[in-house]
C-alpha positions in Angstrom: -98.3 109.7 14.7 -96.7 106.2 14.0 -95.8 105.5 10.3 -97.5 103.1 8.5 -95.8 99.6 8.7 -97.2 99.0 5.1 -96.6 102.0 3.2 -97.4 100.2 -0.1 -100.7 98.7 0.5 -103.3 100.4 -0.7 -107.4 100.6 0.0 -107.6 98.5 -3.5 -105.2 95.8 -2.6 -107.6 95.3 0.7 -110.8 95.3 -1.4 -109.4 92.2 -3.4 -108.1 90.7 -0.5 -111.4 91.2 1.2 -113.1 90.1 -1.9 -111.4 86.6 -1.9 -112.2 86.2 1.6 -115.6 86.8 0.8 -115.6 84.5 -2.0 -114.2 81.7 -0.2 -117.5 82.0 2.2 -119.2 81.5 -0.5 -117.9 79.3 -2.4 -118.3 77.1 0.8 -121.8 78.3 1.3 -122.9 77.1 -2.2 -121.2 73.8 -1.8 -123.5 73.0 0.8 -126.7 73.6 -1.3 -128.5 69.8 -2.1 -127.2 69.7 -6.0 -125.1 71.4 -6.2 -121.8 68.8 -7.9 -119.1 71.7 -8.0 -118.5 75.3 -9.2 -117.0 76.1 -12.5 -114.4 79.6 -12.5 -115.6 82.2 -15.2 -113.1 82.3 -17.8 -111.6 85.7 -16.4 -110.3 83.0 -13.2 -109.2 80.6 -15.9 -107.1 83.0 -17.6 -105.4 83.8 -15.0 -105.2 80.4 -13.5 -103.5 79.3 -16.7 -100.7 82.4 -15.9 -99.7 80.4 -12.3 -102.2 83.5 -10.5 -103.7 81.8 -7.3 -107.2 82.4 -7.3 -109.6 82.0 -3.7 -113.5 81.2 -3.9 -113.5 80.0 -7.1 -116.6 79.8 -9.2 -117.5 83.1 -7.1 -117.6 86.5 -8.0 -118.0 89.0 -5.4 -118.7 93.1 -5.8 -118.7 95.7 -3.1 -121.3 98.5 -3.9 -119.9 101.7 -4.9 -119.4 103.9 -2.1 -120.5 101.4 0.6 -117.8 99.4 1.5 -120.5 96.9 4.0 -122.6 96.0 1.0 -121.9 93.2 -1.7 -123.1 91.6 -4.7 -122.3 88.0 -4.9 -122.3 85.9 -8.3 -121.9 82.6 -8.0 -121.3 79.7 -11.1 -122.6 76.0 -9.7 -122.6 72.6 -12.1 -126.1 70.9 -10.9 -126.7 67.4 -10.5 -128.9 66.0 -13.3 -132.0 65.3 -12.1 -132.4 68.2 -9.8 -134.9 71.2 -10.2 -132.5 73.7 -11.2 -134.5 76.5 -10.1 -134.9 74.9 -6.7 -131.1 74.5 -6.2 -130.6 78.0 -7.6 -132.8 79.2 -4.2 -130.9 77.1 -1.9 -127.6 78.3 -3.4 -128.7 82.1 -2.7 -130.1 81.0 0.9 -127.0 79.1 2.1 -124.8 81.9 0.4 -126.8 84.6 1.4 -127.0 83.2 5.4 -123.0 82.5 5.6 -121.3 85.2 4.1 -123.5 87.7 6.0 -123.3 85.5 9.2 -119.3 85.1 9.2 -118.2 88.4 7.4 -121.1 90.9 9.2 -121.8 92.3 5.1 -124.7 93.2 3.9 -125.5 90.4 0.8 -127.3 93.1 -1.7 -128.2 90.0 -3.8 -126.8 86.6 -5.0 -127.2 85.8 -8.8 -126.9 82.3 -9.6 -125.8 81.6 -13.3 -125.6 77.4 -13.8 -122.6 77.0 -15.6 -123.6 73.1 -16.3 -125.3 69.9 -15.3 -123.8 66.6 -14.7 -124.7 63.0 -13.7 -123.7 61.6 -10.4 -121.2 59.2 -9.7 -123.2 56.5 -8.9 -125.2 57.0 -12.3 -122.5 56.9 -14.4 -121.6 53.4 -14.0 
């Protein structure tokens, strides 16, 4: 038997890693949604932002199920466009997330909760 190259990582440390990847999909994936202007990190990220921690897929939160490591729960924090049928953008933020991350990572997307963190005009309509 070969010894283990990393003998300090550990099943968590690949979880979070494989959560950020995660996360990145679908913080890219909601981007993509028509109204969406941005995501907004839950203050947990903030917090440690503010400590200098590097944080991937922000404005994401992603959960594997207990016991299934194939299975995730994705929450994801847009700022809307003002203007835009929220509930309509909320949709297309759970289709495009729902579509990528299960499409580029092969997990199963359990469900996508969309919690709109705020609204905001347009560039153009701020002038």
């Amino acid at each position: 038997m070969m010894p283990n190259p990393y003998p300090h990582a550990t099943i968590r440390g690949e979880r979070m890693m494989a959560q950020g990847f995660v996360a990145q999909y679908a913080a890219e994936a909601a981007m993509q949604a028509e109204g969406v202007a941005g995501l907004q990190p839950g203050s947990a990220v903030s917090l440690k932002e503010a400590f200098g921690v590097e944080h991937e897929g922000k404005g994401v939160k992603v959960v594997f199920h207990e016991g299934n490591d194939e299975a995730v729960t994705v929450t994801v924090y847009p700022v809307v466009y003002f203007g835009t049928i929220i509930p309509e953008v909320a949709w297309s933020v759970q289709e495009h997330v729902k579509a990528d991350v299960e499409k580029y990572t092969g997990l199963s997307v359990e469900a996508v909760n969309v919690h709109v963190k705020g609204v905001i005009l347009r560039e153009a309509e701020r002038s």
